[in-house]
Backbone as CSV, one residue per row, in Angstrom:
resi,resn,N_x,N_y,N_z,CA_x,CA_y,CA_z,C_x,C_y,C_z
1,UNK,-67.220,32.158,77.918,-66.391,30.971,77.857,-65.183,31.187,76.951
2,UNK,-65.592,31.707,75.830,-64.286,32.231,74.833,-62.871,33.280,75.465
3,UNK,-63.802,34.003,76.483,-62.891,34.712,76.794,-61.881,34.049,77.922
4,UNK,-62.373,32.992,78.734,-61.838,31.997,80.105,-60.641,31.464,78.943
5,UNK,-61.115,31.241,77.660,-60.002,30.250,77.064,-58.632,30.929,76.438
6,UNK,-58.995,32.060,76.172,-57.779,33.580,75.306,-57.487,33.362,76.799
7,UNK,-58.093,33.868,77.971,-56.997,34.233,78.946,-56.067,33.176,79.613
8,UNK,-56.841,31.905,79.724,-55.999,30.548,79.877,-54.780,30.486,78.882
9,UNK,-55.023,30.342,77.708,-54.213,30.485,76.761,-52.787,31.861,77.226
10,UNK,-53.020,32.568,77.035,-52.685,34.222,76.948,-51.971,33.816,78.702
11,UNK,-52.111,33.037,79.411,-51.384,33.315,80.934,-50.812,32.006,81.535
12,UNK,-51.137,30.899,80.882,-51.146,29.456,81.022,-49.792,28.704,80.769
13,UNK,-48.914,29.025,81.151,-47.399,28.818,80.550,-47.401,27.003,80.197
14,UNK,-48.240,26.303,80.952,-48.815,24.750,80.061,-49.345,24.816,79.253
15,UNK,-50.455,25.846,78.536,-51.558,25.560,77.937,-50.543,26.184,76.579
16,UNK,-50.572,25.573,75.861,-49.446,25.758,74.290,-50.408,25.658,73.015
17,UNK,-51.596,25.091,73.149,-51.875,24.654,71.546,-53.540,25.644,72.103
18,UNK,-54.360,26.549,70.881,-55.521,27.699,70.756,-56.153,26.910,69.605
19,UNK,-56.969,25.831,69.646,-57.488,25.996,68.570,-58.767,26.789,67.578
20,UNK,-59.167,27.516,66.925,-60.220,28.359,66.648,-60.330,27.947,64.751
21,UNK,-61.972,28.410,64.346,-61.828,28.296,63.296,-61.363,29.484,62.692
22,UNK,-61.548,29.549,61.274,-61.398,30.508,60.268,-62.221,32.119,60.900
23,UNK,-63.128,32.005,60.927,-63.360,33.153,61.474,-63.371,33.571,62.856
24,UNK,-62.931,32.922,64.087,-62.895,33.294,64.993,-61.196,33.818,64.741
25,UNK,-60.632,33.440,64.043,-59.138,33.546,64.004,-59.135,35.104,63.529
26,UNK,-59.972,35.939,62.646,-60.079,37.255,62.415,-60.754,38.138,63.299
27,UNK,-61.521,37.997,64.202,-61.913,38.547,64.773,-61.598,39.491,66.519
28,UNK,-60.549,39.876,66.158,-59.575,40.574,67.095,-59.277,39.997,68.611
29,UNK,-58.862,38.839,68.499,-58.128,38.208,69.937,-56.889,38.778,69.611
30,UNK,-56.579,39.309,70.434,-54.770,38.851,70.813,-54.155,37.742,71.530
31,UNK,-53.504,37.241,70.952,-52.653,36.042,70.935,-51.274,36.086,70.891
32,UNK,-50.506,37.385,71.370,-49.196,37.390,71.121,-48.154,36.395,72.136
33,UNK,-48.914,35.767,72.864,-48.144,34.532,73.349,-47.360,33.678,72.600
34,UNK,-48.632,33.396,71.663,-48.394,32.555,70.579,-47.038,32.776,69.596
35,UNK,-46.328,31.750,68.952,-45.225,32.243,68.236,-45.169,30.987,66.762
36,UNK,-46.553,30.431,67.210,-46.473,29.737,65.617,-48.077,29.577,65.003
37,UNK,-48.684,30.192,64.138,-49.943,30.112,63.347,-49.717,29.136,62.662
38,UNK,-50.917,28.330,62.597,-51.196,27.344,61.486,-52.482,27.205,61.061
39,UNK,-52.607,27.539,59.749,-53.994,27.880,59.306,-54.280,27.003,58.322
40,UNK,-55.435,25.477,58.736,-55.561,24.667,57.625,-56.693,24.821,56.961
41,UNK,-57.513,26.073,56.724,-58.680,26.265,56.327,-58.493,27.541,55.156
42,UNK,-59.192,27.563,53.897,-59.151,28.976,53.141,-59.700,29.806,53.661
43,UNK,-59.124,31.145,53.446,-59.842,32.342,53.454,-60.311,32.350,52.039
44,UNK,-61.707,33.201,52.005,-62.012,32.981,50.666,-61.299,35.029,50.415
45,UNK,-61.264,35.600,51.945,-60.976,37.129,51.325,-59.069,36.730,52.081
46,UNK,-58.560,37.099,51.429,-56.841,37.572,51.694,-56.462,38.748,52.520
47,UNK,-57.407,39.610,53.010,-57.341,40.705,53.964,-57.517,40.074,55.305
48,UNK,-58.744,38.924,55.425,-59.101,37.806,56.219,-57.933,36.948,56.704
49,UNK,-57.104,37.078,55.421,-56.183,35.452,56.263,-54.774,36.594,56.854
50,UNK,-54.727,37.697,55.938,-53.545,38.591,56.858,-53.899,38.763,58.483
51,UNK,-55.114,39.219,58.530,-55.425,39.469,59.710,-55.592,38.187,61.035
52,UNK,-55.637,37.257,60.546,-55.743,35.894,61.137,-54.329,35.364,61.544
53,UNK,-53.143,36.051,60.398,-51.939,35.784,60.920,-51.285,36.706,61.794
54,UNK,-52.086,37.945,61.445,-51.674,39.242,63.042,-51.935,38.497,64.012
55,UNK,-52.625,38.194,64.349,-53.065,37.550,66.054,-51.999,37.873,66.871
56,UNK,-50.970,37.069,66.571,-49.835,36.928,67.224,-48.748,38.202,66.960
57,UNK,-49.224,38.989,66.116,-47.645,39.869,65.900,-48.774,41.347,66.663
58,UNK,-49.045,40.930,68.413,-49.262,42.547,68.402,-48.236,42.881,69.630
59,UNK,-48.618,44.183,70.481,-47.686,44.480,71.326,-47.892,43.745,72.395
60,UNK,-46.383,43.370,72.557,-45.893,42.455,73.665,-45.418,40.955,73.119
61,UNK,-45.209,40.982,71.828,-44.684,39.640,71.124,-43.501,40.126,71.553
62,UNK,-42.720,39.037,72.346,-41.074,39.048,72.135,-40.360,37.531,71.294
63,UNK,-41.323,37.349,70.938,-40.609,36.340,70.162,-40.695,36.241,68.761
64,UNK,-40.051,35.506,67.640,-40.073,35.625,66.159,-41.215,34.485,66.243
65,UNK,-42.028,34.934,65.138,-43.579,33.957,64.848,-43.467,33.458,63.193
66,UNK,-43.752,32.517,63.814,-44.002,31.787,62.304,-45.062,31.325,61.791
67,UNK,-45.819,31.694,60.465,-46.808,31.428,60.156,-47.184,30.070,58.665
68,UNK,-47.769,29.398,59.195,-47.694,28.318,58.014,-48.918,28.173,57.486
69,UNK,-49.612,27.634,56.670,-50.691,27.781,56.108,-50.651,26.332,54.925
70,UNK,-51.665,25.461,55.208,-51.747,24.289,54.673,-52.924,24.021,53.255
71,UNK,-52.714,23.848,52.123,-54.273,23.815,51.617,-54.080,22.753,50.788
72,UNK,-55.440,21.595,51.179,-55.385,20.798,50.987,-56.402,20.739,49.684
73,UNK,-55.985,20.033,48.437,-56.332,20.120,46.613,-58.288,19.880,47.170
74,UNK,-58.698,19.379,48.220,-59.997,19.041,47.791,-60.704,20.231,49.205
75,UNK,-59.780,20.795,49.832,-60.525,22.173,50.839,-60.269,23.900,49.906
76,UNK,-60.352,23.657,49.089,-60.151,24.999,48.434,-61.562,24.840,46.737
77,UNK,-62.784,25.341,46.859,-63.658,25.571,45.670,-62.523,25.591,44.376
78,UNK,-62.601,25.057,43.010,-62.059,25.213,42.404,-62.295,26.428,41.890
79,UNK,-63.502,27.174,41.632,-63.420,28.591,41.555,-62.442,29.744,42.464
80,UNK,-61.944,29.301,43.301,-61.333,30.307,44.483,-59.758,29.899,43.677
81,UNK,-59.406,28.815,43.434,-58.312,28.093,42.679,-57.547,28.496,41.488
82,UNK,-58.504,28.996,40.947,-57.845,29.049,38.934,-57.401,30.404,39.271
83,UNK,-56.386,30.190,38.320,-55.856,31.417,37.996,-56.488,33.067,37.512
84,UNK,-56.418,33.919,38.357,-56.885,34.831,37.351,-56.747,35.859,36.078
């Protein structure tokens, strides 16, 4: 079923909005259709959220992608938070 929805997505010139969580977002779809990430969830690893914003930058992107990333004061552990 996951895969009916990447290829809908990925060929669907209507179908515009992929939603997935945090970890399906790392786990090697290509998505270079796509030309805007929005990620409202933490990564707790930063290798995790780079790779979540590749999705979209592989071969066959012809377009500029933009990646935004939202974190909201009460979705982030305050341990993951403080400074180190």
């Amino acid at each position: 079923m996951a895969e009916d929805a990447v290829r809908t997505f990925n060929e669907d010139p209507q179908t515009f909005v992929f939603l997935l969580n945090a970890g399906q977002l790392a786990a090697g779809l290509t998505l270079s259709v796509a030309s805007h990430v929005i990620l409202l969830e933490p990564f707790t690893n930063p290798s995790e959220e780079a790779q979540a914003m590749n999705r979209c930058h592989r071969i066959g992107q012809s377009k500029e992608v933009c990646c935004t990333v939202y974190y909201a004061p009460w979705s982030v552990p305050p341990r993951l938070s403080a400074p180190s």
